[in-house]
Each structure stands twice: as C-alpha cells, then as structure tokens.
N, C-alpha and C positions, 0 to 999 in steps of 0.2 A: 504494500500500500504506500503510495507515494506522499512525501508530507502535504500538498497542496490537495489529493483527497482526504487527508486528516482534518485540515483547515476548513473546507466543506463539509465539511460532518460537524464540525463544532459549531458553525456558523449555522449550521440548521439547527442546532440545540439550541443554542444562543438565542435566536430568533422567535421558539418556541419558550420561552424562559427556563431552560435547562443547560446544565452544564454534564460533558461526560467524564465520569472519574479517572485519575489518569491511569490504575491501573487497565481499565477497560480498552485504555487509546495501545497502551504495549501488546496487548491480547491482539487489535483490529491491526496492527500491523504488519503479523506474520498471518493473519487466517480475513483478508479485508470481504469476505464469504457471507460473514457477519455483519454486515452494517443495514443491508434492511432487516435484521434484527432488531438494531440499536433504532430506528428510524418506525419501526413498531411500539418498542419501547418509549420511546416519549409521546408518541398517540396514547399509550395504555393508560401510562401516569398523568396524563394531562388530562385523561379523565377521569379518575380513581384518584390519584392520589396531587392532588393542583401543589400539594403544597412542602413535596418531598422534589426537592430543586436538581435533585444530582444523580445520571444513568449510572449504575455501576454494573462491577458480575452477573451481582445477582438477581437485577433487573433482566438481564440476556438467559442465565440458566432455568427462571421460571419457563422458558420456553423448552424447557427440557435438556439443556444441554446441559453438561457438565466439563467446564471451563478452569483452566491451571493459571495463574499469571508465570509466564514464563519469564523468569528473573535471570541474571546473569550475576556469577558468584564469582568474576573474575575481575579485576578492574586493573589496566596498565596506567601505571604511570609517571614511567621514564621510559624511554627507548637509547641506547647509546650504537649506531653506528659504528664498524672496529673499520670502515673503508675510507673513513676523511681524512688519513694523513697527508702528509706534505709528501707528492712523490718525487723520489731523482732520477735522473736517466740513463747511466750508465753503469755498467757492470762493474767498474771501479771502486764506483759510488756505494757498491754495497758495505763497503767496508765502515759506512755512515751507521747502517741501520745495525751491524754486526758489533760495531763499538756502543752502540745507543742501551744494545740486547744484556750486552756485558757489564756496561753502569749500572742499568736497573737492575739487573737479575742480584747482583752481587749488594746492592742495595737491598734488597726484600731476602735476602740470605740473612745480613746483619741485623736485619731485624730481629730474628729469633730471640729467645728468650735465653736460649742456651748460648755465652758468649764461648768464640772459639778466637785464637789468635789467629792472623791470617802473614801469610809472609811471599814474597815475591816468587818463583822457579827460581830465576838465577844464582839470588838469596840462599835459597834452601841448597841449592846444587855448590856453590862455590864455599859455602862458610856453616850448615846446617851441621850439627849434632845429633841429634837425633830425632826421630820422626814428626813431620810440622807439617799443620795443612797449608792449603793456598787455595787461590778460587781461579777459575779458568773455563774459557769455553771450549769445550773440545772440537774442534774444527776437523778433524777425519781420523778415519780410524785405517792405520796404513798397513798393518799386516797382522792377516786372521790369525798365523801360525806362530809368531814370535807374541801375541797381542800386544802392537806397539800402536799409538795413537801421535796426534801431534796436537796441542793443549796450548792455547794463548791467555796469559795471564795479564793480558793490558801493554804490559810492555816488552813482548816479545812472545815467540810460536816456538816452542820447545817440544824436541822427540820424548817420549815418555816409554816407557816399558811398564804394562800392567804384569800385574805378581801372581794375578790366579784369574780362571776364565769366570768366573760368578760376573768380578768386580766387571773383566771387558764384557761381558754377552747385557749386562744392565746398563751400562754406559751406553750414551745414545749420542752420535754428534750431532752437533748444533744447541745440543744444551749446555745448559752454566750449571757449571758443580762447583762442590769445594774436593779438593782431592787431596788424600792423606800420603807424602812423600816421604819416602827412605832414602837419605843423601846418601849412605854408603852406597848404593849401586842406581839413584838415582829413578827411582820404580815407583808405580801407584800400588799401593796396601788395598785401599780403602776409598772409600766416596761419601759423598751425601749430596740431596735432592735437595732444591730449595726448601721444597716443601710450606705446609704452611699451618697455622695453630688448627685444632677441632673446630669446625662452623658448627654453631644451633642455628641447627634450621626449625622454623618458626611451622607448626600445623596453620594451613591456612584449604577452607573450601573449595572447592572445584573438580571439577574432569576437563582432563586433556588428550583429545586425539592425537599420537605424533604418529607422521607417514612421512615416508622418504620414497624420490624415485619411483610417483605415478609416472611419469615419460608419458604425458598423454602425450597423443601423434604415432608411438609405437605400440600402444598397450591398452586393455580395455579397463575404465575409471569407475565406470560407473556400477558395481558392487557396490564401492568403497562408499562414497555419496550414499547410495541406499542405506548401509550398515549406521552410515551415523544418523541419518532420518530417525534410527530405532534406537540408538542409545543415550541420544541424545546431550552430548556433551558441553561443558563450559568455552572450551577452546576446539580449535583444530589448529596444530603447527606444521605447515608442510618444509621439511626440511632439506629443501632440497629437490632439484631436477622435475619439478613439476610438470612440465614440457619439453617434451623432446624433440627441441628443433632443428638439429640434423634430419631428425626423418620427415618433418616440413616441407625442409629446403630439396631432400632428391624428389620430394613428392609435388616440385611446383609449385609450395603452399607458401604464404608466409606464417613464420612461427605467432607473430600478429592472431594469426585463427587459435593457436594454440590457446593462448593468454586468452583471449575472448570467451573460449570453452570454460576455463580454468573460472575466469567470473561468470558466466551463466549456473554452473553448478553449484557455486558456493551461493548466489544467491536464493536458491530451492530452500536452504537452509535458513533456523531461524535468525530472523538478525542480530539478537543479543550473543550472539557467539563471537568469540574475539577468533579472527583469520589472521594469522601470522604466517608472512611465506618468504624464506631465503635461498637464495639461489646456490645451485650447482652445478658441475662442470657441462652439462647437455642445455641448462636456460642458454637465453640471449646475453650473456653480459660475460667479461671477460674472464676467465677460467684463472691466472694467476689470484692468490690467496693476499688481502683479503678483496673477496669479491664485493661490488655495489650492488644497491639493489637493482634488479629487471627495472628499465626505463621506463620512463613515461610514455617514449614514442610507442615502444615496442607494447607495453603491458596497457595502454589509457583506461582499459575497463574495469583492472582491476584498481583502478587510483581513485575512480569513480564511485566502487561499490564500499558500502556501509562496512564499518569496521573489519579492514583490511588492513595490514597493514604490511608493505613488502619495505623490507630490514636489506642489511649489507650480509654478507657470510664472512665472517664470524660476529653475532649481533648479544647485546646484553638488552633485556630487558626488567623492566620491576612492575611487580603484578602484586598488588595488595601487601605491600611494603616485602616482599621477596624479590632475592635477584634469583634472575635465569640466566645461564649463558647458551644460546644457540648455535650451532655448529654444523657442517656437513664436512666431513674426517674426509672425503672418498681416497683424495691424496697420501691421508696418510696410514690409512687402512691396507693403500692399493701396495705401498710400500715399504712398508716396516717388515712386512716377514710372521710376525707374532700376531698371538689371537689378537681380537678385537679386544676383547676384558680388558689383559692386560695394555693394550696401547692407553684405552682411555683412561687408566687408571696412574698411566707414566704420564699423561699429558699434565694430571692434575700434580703430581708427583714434582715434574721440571719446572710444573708453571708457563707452560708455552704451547700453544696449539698448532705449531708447525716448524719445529728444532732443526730438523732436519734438512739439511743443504744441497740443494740440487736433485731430489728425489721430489720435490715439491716445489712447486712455482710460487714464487713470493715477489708481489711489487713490492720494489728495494724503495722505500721510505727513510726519511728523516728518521723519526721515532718510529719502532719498532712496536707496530701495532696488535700483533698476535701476541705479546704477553698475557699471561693471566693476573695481570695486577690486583683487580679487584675480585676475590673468592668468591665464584654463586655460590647459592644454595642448593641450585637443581641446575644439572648441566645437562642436554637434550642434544643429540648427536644423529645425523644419517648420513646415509653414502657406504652404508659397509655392508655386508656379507649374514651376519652374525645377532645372534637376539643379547643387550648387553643390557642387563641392570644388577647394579653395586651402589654401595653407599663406601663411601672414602672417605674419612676423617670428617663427617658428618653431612657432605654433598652429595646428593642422590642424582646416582648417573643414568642414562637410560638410550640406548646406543639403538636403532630400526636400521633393520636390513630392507633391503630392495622390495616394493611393494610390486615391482615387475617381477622379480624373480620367487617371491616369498609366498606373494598376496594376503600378506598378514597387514599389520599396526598395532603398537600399542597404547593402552586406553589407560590412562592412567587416574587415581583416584587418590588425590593429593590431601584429602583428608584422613582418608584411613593410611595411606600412602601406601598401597599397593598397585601390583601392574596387571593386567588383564591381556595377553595377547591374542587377538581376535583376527580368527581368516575367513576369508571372503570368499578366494575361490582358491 
C-alpha cells in the first residue's frame, strides 16, 4: 500500500469524523485487501457508535477476521561502511596500508591487560639473553620444510626459523603477532594472536534470515522467498552474490534485470522486515576486498524499496544497541586451505578479515580498513562451502554456505540464541 493510498484513507476518516488507529494503518500496509473493510467500519460506527472517534483492530476483526499487528523487533541504528577509505594507486603504495596494518595491530596488542615487554629483531638477534618477545607482521612464509618465515618488525624484514610445526601450521601471513624469540639460534618458540578481552553480548529480540549466494540469473530463488513468507522473520541479510551477473551478461541481459528481481521479491515481503544486502565477488561492483555497495545505477530498485538497505562488504552494523559485523569470506575460505570453523575463528583470533597477501585482492588504502578494531557481538559470514556456528570469546559467529549449492539458510533466533538450518530444496 502506497503512502498516498494511506493519506486517502485517513482523509476519508477524517472527513467522516474518525480517525484510524495507527496500529491498524501498519496492518493496511502489508494486506491494503482491507480497506473496504476499514471504509465499512466507519459506516458501522457512524451509526452505532457516533461517538467512539477512532477505527482500530478491533473495529476490522468484528468482521470476523483475526488480525496480528505485525511489529518489527529489530531497529538499526548505525551502519559503518568498511569501503570509504582513502585509496592509493600503486602496488608500491601498499606498503602504506601494510605499515598502517602494523601500527594499529601492534596498538590493540598493547592494549591487553597482560603487559608483555616488547623488543626490536635486531635487538633480540644482536644483544638478546634470553628468550624476549617482539611484534611483527609476518609477510610470507618461505619454506614448508625448514619452516622458515620472513617477519617485519617496523624496522626491518628479518628470516626467522620457526622451532616446531604447531607454532608454523597456526601462523598465518599477513597477520600481526607478537612472537617469542630464542637469540641463541635466532628461532620463533612461540606466538600470540592479538586477540581481544571476552565480549557480553547483550540478549536482544528478533529473527534473522542469513543467505549467501542466491546467484539469481543462475539458480532458482524463489523456495527461499516462499520459506520466509512462513517463518516469518525480523531481518533477512543476504550476504553476498545475490545476483549473478556473469550469467546476465552471456545471456544478453543486463544484470540491471537481476537487481530488479532481487526488489520485486523482497517487496512480496512484509515491510517491517529490515533487508540488509552486501555484495560479493559474482554482484556488479568490484571484487577486490573491501567491496562498495551494488550502485545506484546498476541496483535503482532496490535504493527505492522500503527498508533496504545495501552496505559495503565488509559492513558493521548496530541493531538495538548490538554490533554486527557483516562479511562475505569467499576469498578467504576459497584460500586458506583449512575448515571454514576454524578460518572464522582465526579471523577473530588476528583481528583482520583479510591477513593474507596476494591470495586475496585488497584495495591498497591509506588506513587499512579490514581491521577488526571495533569487536561485534555477532559476526554473520557467506561465501563458503560449510555450515559455521561458534561463539568465540563471547561473539557468536554464524558462517552460510552457498544457497546455490546447499539450498539451505540459516534462521537465527537471537533471543533464545539458537540457529535453525532450514532447506528449501
């Protein structure tokens, strides 16, 4: 129901000396089926009851219906983009965002509560006594068999020799550690993860659909649409590849149709439901991490439609004073080697949603925007393979595989805080 048939319908109330209750006006907006209803309704009381001023429910249900106000238990109210940084142009230039990675990281290490002394490589290598940490990002790991790595501590890339395969098989490059060094032979012992204190995460109302990797254009949607018709949830977040516009473009199309699709269906749906959608490597927008949202040109319908809202990839949100962080991994799912569990579990771990160098496309920025500076509460993850949910130092993770490949989602129940995995076909 469009607002200017809302305004028409109060204007007939109005005119009639009645007013309609607002929740009745939330009711007419998802089911506007009802309004000669409502337009009976004030015939009936204008003559029965002159002097009961105001249509509500229960004016409409004496006609036998049985009517819900459909309320929404979600309410956002910050969004942080992670795609606004300042970008540089050259490959040189990354040494910008790789030094940017190594301040902060090594900043939010010292934070901890545990103080640890921190001393140079060269330091430790030329004058060390016995074993002293340092902090470094480990820039590549150069040989599987000897596990030797090469480790820059700010000022200077030093060969390192790890002491046992634990430390190297958990060492990740592109992350900031502190690492534990033995001058006599100049070797890593030991590590540690930035890490970060226990988050309370706060019980707060609602259901959340998350789906990753409908690819409409390649694949059939519309189970999924039906499925939530019946569960009826507070949110739906598509995280990721919603449309898949390579198969578009060989098909003549513009992916335009796709996005168009994408809001026709969501608007079947009631409108109190918050629509959150971030892109992934198959939308219209550029594939290096972190992504912008799907444009305006390309997406216009969905910029148009009632609480949407398309985000950058990797995007924060705050939804009834909780942070979310949003995410589509596919990159680093596609490349790590290890379960899914454990990747998301090492992201929260380093603190960085994309450590790894040259396995993952990353616009080289001033500030290094894929940090996890500020800890969610609930981290929401697609692009992978694998069904993930863990709670981590008190963040509840929740990882969807491919709705092309799966035909699942999960349905999340953020009050009781459990997950529901529901397939469609």
């Amino acid at each position: 129901m469009s607002s200017n048939e809302i305004k028409e319908l109060i204007i007939t109330a109005l005119n009639e000396g009645f007013q309609i209750h607002p929740d009745l006006v939330k009711v007419l907006e998802d089911r506007p089926e009802l309004i000669p209803k409502v337009i009976e309704a004030i015939k009936k009381k204008k003559e029965y009851e002159p002097n009961n001023f105001t249509i509500t429910l229960k004016d409409i249900e004496s006609f036998g219906l049985n009517l819900e106000i459909d309320k929404t238990n979600l309410i956002i109210s910050a969004e942080i983009s992670l795609a606004d940084g300042v970008q540089v142009s050259t490959y040189e230039e990354l040494n910008i965002m790789l030094n940017d990675r190594y301040k902060r990281m090594k900043d939010l290490w010292l934070q901890r509560p545990t103080k640890t002394s921190l001393f140079g490589l060269n330091f430790i290598k030329t004058k060390g006594k016995e074993e002293m940490w340092s902090f470094a990002l480990i820039v590549q790991k150069i040989s599987n068999e000897n596990y030797e790595i090469l480790a820059d501590d700010g000022k200077g890339v030093f060969r390192l020799k790890i002491s046992n395969k634990r430390v190297y098989d958990e060492i990740m490059p592109g992350s900031c550690v502190a690492i534990k060094i033995n001058p006599s032979d100049f070797s890593v012992t030991d590590f540690e993860d930035v890490e970060f204190p226990e988050v309370k995460r706060k019980k707060i109302k609602g259901k959340i659909a998350l789906i990753s990797d409908l690819m409409l254009g390649s694949n059939k949607v519309e189970p999924f649409f039906d499925s939530l018709k019946a569960i009826k949830p507070d949110g739906v977040f598509l995280l990721g590849n919603a449309v898949d516009s390579l198969a578009y473009i060989k098909n003549g199309i513009s992916p335009m149709e796709g996005y168009r699709k994408v809001s026709e269906l969501l608007s079947e749906l009631p409108k109190r439901i918050i629509k959150v959608i971030i892109p992934g490597h198959t939308d219209s927008t550029g594939k290096a991490l972190p992504q912008k949202p799907v444009s305006y040109k390309v997406a216009k319908d969905l910029y148009s439609a009632q609480n949407v809202r398309l985000l950058s990839n990797p995007s924060y949100l705050t939804i009834n004073s909780s942070n979310f962080l949003l995410y589509n991994a596919y990159y680093m799912f596609k490349s790590s080697g290890m379960p899914e569990q454990h990747i998301v579990k090492k992201l929260l771990k380093i603190r960085h949603l994309a450590p790894t160098l040259g396995s993952v496309p990353i616009v080289p920025s001033v500030s290094d925007r894929l940090i996890i500076e500020d800890v969610p509460e609930y981290f929401f993850l697609g692009g992978g393979k694998e069904k993930v949910d863990l709670i981590y130092k008190g963040v509840w993770s929740v990882g969807v595989p491919s709705f092309k490949e799966c035909g699942c989602y999960a349905f999340i129940n953020l009050e009781k805080e459990n997950t529901e995995w529901i397939q469609v076909h």
